[in-house]
C-alpha positions as CSV (number, residue, x, y, z in Angstrom):
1,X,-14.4,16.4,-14.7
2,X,-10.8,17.1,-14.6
3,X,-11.5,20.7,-13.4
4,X,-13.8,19.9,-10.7
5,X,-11.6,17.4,-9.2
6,X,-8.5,19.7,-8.5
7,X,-11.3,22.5,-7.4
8,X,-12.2,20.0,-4.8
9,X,-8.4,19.2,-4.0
10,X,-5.8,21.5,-4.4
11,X,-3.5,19.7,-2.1
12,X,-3.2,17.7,-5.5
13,X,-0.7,19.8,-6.4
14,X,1.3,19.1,-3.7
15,X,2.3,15.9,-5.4
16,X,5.4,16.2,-6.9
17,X,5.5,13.5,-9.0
18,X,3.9,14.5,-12.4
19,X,2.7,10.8,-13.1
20,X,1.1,10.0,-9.7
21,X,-0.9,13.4,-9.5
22,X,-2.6,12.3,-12.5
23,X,-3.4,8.8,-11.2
24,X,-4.7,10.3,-8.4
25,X,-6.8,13.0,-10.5
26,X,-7.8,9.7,-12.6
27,X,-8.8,7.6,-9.5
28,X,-11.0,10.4,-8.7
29,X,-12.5,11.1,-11.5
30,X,-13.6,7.3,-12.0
31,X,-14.9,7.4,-8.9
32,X,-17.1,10.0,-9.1
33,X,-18.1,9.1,-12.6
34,X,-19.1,6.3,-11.0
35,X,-20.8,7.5,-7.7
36,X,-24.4,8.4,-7.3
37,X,-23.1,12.1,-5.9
38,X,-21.5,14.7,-7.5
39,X,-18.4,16.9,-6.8
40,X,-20.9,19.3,-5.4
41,X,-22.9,16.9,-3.1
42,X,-19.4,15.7,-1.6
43,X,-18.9,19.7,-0.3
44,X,-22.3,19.6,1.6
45,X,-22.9,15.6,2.6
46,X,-21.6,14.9,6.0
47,X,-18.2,13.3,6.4
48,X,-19.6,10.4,7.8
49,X,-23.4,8.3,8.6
50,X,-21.8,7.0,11.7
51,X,-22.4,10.6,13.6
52,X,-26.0,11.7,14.0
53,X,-26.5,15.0,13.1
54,X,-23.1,15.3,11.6
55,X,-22.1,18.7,10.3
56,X,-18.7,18.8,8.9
57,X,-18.9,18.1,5.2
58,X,-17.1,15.3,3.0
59,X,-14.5,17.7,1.6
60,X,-13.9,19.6,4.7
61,X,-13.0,16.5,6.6
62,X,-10.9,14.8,3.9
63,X,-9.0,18.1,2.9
64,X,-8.2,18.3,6.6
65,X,-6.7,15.2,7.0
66,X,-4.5,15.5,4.6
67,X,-3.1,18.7,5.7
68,X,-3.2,17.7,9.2
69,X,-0.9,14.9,8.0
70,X,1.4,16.8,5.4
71,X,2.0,18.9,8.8
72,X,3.0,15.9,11.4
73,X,5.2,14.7,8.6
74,X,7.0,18.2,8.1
75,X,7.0,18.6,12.1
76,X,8.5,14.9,12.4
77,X,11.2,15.6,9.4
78,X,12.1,19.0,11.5
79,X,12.8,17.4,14.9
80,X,13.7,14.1,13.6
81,X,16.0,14.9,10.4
82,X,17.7,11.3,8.7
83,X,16.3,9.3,11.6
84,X,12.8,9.6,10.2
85,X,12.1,8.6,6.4
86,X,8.9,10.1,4.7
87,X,7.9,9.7,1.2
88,X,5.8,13.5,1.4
89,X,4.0,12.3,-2.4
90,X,3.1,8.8,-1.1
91,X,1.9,10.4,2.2
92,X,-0.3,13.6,0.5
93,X,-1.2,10.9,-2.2
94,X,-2.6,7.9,0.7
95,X,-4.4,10.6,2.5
96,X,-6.1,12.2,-0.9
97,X,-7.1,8.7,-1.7
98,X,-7.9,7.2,1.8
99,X,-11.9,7.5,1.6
100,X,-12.2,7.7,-2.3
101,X,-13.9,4.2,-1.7
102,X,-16.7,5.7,0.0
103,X,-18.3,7.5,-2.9
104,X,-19.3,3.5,-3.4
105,X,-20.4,3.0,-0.5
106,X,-23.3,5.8,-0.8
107,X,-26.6,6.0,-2.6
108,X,-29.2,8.9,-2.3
109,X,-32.5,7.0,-1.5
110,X,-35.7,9.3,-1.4
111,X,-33.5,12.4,-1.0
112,X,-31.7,11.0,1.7
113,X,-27.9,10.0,1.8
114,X,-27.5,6.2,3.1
115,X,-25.0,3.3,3.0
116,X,-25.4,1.5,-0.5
117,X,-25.8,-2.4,-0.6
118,X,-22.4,-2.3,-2.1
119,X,-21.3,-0.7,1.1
120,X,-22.8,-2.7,3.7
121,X,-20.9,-5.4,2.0
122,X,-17.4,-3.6,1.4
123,X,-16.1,-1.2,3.2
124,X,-14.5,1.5,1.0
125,X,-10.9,0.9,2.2
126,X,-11.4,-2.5,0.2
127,X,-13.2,-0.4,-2.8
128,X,-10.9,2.2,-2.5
129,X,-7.6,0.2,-3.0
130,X,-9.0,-1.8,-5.9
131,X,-10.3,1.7,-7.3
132,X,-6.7,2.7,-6.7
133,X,-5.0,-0.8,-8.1
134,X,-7.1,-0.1,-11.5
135,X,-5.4,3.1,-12.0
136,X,-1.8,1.6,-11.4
137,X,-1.6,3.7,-7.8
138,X,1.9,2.6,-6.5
139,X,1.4,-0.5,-3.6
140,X,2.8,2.1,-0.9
141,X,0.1,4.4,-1.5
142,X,-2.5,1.6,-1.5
143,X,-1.4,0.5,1.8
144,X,-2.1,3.8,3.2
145,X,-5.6,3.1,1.9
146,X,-5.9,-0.5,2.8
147,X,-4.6,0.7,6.9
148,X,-6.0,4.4,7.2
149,X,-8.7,2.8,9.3
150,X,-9.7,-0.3,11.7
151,X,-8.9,-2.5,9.0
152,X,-5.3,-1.4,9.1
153,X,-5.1,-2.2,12.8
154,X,-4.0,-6.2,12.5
155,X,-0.7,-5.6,10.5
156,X,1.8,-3.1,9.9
157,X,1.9,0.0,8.9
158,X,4.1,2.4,7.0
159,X,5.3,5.5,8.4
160,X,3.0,7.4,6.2
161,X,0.1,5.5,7.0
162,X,0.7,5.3,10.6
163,X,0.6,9.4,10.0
164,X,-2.2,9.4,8.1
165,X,-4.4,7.3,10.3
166,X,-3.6,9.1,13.6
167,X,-4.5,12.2,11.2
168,X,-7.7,10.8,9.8
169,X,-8.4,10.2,13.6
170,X,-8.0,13.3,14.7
171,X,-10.5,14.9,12.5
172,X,-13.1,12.1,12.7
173,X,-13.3,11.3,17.0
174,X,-14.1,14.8,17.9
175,X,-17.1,15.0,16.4
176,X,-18.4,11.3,17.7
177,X,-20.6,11.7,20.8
């Protein structure tokens, strides 16, 4: 399973720190061990139920994201030098892990991909930072989890994970009509 997981995510290796690559590679293994889809369902399901008719794929949205945010962060770092300070392994790591919760919050009922009972009743980024917690994810990283999305919105947020919100939001509102 190893394999397949840094074939879906090379921007793994952009982790520098030896010992949080492999929790991340752990975290993601568990959770597909324990998903009803495989690494090969997660390149062709949509990136999300909420748009009809959705075409852009798990991966592709997720691997997006986290460039998109390794790129604001290296833009800010540029233009902003000392004034500006950005954990780049934290960041890549948050954004890797933002939606690993969600391979929880699917089932494949008669052929057809749809929100699991699990996931009506949490929403992955509450799965994804105890899936994260179990695998001894440092607490910066699970705060990028915890605020990637509207969940985030009531407290404060990191630098990272104010960058990787804005960049999960970028490649999840075009495509809502």
């Amino acid at each position: 399973m190893r394999e397949k997981v840094i074939e879906l995510w090379p921007e793994i290796n952009w982790i520098e720190n030896d010992d949080l690559q492999e929790k991340v590679i752990d975290c993601w293994e568990y959770a597909i061990e324990k998903s009803a889809l495989s690494p090969d369902d997660l390149r062709t399901i949509p990136f999300s139920l909420l748009i009809e008719d959705c075409k852009i794929s798990f991966m592709n949205h997720k691997r997006t994201t986290v460039q998109i945010a390794a790129e604001i962060a290296k833009t800010m770092k540029d233009n902003f030098g000392d004034e500006v300070n950005i954990d780049m392994d934290t960041l890549i790591a948050g954004a890797i892990l933002i939606d690993i919760g969600k391979l929880q919050e699917y089932e494949i009922v008669n052929g057809e991909l749809t929100t699991s009972a699990e996931g009506r009743m949490i929403r992955h980024p509450f799965s994804g930072v105890a899936i994260a917690h179990r695998f001894g994810i440092p607490a910066e990283v699970q705060h990028i989890i915890a605020t990637h999305s509207k969940e985030g919105d009531l407290g404060r947020r990191t630098v990272e994970s104010i960058i990787v919100h804005h960049a999960d939001f970028v490649s999840f509102e075009p495509f809502k009509k």
